[in-house]
N, C-alpha and C positions, 0 to 999 in steps of 0.2 A: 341491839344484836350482840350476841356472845364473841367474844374475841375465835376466829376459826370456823363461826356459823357462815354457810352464806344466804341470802334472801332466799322464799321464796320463792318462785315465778311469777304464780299468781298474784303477789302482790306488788311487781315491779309492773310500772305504764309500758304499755307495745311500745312506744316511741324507747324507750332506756333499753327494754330488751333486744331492740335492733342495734344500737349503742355500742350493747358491749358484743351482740355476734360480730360488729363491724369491727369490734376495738380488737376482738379475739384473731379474727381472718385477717388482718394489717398488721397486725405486733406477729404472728407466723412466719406470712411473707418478710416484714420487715428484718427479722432475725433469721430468716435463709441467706436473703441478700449481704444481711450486714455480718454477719456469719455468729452472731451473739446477741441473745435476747436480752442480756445487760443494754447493752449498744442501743437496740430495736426501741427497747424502754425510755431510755433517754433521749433518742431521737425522737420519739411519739410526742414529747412535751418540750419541745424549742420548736423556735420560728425556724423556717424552714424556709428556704429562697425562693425555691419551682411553686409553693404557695401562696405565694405573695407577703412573705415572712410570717405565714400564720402556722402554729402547729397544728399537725396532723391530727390530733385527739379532738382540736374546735374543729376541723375542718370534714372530720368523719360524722359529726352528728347531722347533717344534712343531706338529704337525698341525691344534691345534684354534686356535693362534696365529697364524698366514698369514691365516687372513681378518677377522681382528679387525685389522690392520694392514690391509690392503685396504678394509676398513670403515672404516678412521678415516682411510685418506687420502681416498676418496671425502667423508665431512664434511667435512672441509678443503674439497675441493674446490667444494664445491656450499653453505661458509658453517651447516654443520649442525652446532654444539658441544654437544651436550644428550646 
């Protein structure tokens, strides 16, 4: 791929292109809450506590994982760590 191209559609697998809509919708929210998409970025790739120290980029590729990261940025948001 040319530096600046990006994929395809067609040639990425359904599973990657759910991936990055999820990776897209959570770095959003992430960067409302954290008030900087720098921030959002960096926090998407460390272990994270309310995950079980996993980051949120492994933990969005799974089905039952997407909203457990949506739930924990919502705590963040609203001050709810329990």
């Amino acid at each position: 791929m040319i530096l600046g191209d990006s994929p395809i559609p067609e040639c990425l697998s359904s599973h990657y292109q759910v991936y990055l809509l999820r990776r897209k919708i959570t770095l959003a929210y992430a960067a409302k809450v954290f008030g900087s998409r720098d921030f959002a970025l960096h926090w998407f790739t460390k272990p994270a506590r309310g995950l079980d120290y996993r980051p949120p980029c492994i933990v969005i590729a799974n089905d039952d994982g997407y909203p457990q990261v949506n739930d924990y940025i919502s705590r963040i948001e609203y001050g709810v760590y329990c």
